[in-house]
SENU-531965 format. One record per atom (N, C-alpha, C): x, y, z; residue in one letter; atom name. Coordinates in pm, whole numbers, padded with zeros to 5 digits. Layout:
! residues N
+--------+--------+--------+------+-------+
|      X |      Y |      Z | sepa | volum |
+--------+--------+--------+------+-------+
|      X |      Y |      Z |    A |    CA |
...
+--------+--------+--------+------+-------+
//
This chain:
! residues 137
+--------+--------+--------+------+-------+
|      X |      Y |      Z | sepa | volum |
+--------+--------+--------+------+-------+
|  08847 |  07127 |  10204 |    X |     N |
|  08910 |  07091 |  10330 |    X |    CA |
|  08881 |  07192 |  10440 |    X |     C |
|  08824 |  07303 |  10446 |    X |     N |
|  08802 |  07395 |  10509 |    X |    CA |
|  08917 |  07507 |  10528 |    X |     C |
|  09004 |  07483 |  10446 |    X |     N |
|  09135 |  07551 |  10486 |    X |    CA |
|  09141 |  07678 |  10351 |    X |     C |
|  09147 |  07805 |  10461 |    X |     N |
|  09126 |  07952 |  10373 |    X |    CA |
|  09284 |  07957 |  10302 |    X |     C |
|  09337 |  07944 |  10204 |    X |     N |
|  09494 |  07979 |  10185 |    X |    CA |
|  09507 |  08128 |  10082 |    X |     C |
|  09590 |  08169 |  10086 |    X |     N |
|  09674 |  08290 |  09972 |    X |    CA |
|  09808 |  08263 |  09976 |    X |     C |
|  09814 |  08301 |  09847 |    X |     N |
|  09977 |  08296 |  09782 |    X |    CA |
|  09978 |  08410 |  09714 |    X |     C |
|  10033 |  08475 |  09735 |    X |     N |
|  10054 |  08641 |  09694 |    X |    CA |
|  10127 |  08625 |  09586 |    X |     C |
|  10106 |  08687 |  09452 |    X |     N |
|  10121 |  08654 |  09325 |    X |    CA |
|  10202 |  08777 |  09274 |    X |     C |
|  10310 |  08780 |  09223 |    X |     N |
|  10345 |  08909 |  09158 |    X |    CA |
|  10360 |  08875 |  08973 |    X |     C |
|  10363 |  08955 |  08858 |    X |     N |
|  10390 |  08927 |  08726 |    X |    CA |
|  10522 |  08974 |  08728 |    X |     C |
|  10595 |  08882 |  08625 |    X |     N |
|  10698 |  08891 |  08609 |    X |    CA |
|  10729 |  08842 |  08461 |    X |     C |
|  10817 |  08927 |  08371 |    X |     N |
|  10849 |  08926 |  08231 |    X |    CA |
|  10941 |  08810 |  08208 |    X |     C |
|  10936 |  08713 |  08180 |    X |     N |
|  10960 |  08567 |  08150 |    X |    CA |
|  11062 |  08616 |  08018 |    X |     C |
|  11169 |  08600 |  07959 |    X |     N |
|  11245 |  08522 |  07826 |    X |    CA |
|  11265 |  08471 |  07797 |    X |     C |
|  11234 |  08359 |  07696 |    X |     N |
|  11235 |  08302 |  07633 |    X |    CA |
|  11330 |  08312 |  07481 |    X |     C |
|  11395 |  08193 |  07424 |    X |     N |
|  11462 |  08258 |  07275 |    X |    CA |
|  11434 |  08300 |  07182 |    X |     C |
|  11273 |  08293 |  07165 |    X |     N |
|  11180 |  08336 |  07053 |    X |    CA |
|  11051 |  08419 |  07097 |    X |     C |
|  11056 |  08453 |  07219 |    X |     N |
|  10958 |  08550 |  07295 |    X |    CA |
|  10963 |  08642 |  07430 |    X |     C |
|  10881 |  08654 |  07450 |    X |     N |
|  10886 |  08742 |  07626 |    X |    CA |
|  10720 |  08725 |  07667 |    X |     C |
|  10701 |  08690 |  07780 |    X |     N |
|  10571 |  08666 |  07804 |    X |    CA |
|  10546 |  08717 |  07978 |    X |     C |
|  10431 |  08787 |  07970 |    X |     N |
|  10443 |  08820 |  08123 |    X |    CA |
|  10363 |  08694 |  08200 |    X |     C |
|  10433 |  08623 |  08332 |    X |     N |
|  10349 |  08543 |  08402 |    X |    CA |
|  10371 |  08585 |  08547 |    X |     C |
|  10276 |  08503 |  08628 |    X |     N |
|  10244 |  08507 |  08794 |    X |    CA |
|  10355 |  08379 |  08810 |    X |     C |
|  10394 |  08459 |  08924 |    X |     N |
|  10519 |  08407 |  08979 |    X |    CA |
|  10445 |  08412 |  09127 |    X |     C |
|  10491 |  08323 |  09268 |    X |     N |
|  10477 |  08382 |  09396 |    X |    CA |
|  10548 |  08504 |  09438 |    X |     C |
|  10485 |  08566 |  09511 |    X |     N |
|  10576 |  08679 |  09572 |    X |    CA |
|  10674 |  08662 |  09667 |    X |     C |
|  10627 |  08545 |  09806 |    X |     N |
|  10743 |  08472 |  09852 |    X |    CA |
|  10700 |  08299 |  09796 |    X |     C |
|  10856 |  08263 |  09718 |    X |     N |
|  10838 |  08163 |  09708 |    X |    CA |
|  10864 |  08027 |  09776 |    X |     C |
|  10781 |  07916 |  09765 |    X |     N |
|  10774 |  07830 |  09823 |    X |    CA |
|  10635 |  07840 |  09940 |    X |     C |
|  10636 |  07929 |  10004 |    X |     N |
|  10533 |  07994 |  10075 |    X |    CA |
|  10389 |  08020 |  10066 |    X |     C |
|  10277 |  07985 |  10153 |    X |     N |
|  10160 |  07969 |  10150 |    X |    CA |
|  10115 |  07986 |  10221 |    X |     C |
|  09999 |  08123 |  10254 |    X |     N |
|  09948 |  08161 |  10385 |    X |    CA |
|  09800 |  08090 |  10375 |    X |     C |
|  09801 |  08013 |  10506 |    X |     N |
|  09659 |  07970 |  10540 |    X |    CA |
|  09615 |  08028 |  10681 |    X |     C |
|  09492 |  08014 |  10687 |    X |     N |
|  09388 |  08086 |  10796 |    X |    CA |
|  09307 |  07911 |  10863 |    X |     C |
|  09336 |  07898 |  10952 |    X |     N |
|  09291 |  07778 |  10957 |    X |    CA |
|  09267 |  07752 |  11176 |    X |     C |
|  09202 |  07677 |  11200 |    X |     N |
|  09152 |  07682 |  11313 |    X |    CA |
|  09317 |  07556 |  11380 |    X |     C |
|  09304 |  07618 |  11517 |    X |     N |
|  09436 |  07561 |  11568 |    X |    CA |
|  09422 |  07405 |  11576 |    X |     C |
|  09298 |  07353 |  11587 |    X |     N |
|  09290 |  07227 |  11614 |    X |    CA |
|  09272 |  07132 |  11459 |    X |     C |
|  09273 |  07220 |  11346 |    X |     N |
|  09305 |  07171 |  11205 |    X |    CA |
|  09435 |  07211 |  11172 |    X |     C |
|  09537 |  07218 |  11270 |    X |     N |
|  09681 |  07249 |  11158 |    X |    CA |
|  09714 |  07120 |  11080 |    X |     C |
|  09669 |  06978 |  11124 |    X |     N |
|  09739 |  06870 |  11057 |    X |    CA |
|  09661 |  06856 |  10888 |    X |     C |
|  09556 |  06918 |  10906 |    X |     N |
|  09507 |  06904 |  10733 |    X |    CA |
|  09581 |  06978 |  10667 |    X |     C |
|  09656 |  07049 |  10665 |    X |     N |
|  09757 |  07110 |  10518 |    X |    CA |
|  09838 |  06982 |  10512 |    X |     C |
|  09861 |  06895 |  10563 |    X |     N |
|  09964 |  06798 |  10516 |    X |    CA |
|  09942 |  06685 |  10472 |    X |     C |
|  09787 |  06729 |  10440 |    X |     N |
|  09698 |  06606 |  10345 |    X |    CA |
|  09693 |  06661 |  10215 |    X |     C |
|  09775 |  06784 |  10179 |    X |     N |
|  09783 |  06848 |  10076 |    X |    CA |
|  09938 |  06816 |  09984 |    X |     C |
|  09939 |  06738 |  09901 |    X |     N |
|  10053 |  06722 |  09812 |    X |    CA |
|  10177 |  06869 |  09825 |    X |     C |
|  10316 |  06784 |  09851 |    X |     N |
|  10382 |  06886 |  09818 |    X |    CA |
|  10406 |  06982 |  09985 |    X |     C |
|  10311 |  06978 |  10042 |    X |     N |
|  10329 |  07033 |  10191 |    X |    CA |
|  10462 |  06998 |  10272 |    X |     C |
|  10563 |  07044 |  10340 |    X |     N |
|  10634 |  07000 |  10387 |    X |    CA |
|  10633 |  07043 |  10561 |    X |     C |
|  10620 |  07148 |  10559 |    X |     N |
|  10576 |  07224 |  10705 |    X |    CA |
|  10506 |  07346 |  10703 |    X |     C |
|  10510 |  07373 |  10830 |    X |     N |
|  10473 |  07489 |  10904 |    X |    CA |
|  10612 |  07593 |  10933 |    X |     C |
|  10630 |  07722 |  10900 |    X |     N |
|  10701 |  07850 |  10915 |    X |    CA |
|  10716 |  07852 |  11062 |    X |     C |
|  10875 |  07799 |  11153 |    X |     N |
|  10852 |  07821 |  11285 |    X |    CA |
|  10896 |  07962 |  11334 |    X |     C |
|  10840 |  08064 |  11428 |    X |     N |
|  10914 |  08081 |  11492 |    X |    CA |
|  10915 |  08133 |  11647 |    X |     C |
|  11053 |  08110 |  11698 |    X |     N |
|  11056 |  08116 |  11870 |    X |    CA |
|  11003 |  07995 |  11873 |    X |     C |
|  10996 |  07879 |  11806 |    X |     N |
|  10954 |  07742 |  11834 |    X |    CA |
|  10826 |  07700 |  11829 |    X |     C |
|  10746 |  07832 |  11779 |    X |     N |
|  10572 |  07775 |  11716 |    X |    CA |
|  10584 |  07823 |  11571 |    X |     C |
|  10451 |  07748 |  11548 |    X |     N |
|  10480 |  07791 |  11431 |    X |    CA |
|  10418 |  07975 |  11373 |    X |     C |
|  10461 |  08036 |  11312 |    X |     N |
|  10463 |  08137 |  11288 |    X |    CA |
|  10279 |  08207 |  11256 |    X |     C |
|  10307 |  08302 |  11313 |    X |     N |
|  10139 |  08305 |  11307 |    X |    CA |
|  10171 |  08528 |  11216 |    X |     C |
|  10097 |  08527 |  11127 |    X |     N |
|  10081 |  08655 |  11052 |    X |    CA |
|  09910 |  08679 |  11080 |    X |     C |
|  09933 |  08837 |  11111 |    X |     N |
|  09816 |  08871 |  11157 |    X |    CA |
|  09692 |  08913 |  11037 |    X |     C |
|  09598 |  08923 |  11018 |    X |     N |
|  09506 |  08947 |  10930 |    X |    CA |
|  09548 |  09067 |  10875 |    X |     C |
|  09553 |  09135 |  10943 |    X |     N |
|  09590 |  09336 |  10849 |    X |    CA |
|  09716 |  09306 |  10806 |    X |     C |
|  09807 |  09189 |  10858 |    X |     N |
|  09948 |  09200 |  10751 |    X |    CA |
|  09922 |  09140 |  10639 |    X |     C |
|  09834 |  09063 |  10577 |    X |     N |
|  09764 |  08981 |  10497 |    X |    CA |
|  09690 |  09105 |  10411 |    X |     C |
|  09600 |  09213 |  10452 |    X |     N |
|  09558 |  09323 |  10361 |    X |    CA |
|  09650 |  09386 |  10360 |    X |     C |
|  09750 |  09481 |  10442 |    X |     N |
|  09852 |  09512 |  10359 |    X |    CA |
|  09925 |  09433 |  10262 |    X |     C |
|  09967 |  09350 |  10239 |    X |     N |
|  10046 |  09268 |  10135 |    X |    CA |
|  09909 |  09294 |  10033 |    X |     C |
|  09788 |  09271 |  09996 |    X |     N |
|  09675 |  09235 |  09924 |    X |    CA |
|  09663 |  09388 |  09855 |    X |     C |
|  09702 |  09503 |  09929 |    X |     N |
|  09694 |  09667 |  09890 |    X |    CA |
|  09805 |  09658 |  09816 |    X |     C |
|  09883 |  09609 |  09880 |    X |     N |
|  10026 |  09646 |  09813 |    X |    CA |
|  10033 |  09628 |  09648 |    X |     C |
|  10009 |  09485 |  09721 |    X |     N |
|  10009 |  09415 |  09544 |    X |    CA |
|  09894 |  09458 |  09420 |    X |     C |
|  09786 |  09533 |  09432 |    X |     N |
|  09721 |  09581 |  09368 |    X |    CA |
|  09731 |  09728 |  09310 |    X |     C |
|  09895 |  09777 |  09423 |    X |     N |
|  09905 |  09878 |  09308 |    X |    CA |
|  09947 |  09982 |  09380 |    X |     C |
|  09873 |  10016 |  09498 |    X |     N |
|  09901 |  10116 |  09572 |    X |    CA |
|  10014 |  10151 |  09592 |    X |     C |
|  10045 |  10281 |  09578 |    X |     N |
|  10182 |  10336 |  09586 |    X |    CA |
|  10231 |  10451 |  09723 |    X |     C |
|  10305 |  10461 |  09747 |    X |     N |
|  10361 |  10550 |  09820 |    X |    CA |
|  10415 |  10676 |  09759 |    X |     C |
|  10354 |  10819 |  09794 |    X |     N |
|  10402 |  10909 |  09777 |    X |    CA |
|  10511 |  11030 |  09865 |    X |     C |
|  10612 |  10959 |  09807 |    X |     N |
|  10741 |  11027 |  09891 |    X |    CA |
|  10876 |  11062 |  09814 |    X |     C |
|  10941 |  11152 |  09912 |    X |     N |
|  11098 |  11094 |  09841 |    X |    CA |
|  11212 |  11022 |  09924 |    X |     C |
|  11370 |  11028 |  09881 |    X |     N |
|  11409 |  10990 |  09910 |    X |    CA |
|  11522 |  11084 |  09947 |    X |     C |
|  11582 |  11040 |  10030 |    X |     N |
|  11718 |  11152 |  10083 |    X |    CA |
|  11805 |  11108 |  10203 |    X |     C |
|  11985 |  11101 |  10165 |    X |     N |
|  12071 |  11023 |  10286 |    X |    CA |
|  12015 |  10894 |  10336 |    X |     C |
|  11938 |  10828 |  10284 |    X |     N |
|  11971 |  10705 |  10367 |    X |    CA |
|  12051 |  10607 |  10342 |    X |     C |
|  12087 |  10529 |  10461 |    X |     N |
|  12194 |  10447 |  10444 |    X |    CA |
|  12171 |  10321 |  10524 |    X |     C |
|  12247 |  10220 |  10499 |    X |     N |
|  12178 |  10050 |  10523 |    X |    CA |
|  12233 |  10089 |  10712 |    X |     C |
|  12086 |  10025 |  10775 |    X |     N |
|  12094 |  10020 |  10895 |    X |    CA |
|  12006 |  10120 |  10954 |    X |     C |
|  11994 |  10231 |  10863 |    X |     N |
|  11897 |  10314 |  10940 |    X |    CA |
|  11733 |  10307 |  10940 |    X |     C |
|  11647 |  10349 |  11035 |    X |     N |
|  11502 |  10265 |  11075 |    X |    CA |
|  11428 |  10398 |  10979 |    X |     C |
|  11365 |  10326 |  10961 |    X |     N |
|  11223 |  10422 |  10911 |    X |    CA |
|  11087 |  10369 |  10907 |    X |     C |
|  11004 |  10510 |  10956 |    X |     N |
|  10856 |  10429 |  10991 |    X |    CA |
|  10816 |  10485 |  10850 |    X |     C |
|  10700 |  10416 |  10790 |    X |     N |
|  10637 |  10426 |  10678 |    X |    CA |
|  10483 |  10485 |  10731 |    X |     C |
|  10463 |  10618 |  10660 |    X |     N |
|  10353 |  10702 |  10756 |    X |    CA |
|  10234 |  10699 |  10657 |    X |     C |
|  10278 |  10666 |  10508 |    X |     N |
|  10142 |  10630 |  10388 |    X |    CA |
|  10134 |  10467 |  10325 |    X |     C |
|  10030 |  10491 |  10281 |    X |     N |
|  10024 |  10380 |  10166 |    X |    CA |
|  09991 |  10238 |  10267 |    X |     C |
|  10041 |  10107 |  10199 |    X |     N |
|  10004 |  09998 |  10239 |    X |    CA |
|  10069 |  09926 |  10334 |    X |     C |
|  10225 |  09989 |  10380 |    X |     N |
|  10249 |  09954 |  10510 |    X |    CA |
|  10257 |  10087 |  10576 |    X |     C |
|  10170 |  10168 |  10587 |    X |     N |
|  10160 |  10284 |  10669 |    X |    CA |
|  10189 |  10193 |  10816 |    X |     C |
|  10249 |  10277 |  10903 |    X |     N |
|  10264 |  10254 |  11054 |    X |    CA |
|  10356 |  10156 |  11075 |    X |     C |
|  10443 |  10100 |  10998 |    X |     N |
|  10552 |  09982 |  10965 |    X |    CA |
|  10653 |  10059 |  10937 |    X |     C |
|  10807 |  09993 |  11060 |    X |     N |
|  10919 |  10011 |  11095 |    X |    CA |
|  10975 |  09917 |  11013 |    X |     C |
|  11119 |  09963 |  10898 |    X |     N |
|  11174 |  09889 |  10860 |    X |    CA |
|  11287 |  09952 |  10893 |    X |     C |
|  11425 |  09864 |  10839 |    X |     N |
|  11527 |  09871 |  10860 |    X |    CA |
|  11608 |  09861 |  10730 |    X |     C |
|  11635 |  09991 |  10671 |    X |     N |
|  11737 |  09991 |  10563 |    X |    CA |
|  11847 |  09879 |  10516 |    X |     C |
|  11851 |  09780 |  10424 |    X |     N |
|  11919 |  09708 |  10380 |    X |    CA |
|  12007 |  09722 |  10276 |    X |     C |
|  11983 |  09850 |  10176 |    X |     N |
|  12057 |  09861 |  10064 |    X |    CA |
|  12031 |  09969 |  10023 |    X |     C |
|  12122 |  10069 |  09941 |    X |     N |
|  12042 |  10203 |  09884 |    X |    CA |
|  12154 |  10192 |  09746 |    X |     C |
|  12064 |  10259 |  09620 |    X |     N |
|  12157 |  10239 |  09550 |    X |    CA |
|  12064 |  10358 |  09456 |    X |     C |
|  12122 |  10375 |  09337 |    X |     N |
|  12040 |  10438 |  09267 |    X |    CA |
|  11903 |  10454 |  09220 |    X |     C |
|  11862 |  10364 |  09180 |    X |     N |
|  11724 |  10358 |  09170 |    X |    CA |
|  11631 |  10281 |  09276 |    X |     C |
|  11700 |  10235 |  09402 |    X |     N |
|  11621 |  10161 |  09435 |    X |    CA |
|  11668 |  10161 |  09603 |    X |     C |
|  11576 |  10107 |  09700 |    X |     N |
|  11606 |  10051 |  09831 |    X |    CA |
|  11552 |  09956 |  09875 |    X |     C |
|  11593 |  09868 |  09928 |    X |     N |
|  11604 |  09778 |  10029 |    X |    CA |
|  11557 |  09791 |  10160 |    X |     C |
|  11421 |  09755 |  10185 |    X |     N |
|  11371 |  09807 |  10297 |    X |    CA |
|  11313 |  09616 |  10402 |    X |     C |
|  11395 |  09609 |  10528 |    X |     N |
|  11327 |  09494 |  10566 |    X |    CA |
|  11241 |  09540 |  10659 |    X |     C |
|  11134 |  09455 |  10650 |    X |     N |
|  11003 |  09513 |  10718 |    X |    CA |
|  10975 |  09415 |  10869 |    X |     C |
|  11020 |  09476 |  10963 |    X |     N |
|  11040 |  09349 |  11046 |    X |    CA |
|  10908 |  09312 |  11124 |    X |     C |
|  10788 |  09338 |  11107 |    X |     N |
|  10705 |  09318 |  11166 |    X |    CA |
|  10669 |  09182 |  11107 |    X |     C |
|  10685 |  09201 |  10949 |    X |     N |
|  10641 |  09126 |  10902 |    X |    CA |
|  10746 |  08973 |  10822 |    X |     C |
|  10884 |  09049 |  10876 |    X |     N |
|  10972 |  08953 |  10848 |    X |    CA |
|  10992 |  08933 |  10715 |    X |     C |
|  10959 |  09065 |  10643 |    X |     N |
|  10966 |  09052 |  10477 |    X |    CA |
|  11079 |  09141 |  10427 |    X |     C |
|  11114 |  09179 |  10302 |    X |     N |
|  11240 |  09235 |  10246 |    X |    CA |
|  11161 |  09293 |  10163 |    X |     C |
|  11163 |  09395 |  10132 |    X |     N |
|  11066 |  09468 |  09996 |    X |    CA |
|  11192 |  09553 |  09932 |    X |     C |
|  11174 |  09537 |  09775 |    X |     N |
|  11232 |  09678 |  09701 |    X |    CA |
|  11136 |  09784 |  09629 |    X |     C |
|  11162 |  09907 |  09677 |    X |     N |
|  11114 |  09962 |  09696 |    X |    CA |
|  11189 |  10102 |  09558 |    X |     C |
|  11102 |  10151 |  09478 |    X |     N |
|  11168 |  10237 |  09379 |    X |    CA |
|  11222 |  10332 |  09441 |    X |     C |
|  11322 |  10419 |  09393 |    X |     N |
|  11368 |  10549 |  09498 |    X |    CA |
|  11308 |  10661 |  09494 |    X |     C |
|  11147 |  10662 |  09423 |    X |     N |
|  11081 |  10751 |  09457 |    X |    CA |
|  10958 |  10738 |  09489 |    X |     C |
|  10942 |  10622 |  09585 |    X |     N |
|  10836 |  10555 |  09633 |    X |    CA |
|  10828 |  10584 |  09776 |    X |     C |
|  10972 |  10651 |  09839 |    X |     N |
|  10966 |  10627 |  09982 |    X |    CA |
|  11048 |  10731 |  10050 |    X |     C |
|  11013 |  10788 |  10169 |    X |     N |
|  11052 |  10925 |  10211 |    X |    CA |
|  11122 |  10864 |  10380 |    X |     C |
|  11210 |  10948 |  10368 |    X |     N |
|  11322 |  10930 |  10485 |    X |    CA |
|  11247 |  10999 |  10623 |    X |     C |
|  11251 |  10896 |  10689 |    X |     N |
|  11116 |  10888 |  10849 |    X |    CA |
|  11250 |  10892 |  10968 |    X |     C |
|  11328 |  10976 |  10960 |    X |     N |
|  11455 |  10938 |  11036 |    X |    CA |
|  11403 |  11036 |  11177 |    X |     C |
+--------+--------+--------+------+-------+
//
């Protein structure tokens, strides 16, 4: 159809009553990024299962190419080398390494092992280990 798509894939440990099996799950689900020319948006909906387009401010949502390789770094592994210290939900932090280097999020949760970081450029929610990420205050 000419239409470039990704679905960002994460593994995830499945249970079962007689096993455990690791499978690919989406990373956001329901969700499907295509690359496609403005005057072909109506061919994704010659695609089974399509229901819309992601609006927002009343178009439909457009993600830029480098937010597409960051997510693609991310998911292959790359890590952030930092720590963690006082943060608390609400406070901003820029991310200065790794795969969202130069990305402002906004603290959502802090807890022991883990944070809650929403990434608003990209309108995503990431958890993030608590020694994956260093306080940019």
């Amino acid at each position: 159809m000419g239409i470039t798509a990704y679905c960002p894939l994460i593994t995830q440990i499945h249970q079962w009553s007689d096993r455990k099996k690791k499978v690919e799950v989406p990373l956001i689900n329901s969700y499907i990024f295509v690359q496609l020319a403005e005057r072909d948006r109506e061919l994704v909906f010659q695609v089974p299962g399509v229901v819309r387009y992601v609006f927002w401010l009343g178009k439909p949502a457009k993600v830029r190419e480098q937010e597409i390789v960051i997510m693609k770094e991310w998911l292959n592994g790359e890590n952030l080398e930092v720590t963690l210290e006082k943060l608390k939900p609400g406070d901003k932090m820029n991310i200065n390494s790794g795969p969202f280097e130069g990305k402002e999020g906004i603290v959502q949760e802090v807890n022991k092992n883990r944070v809650q970081l929403l990434l608003t450029d990209l309108g995503m929610k990431i958890t993030l280990k608590r020694n994956t990420i260093e306080e940019q205050l």
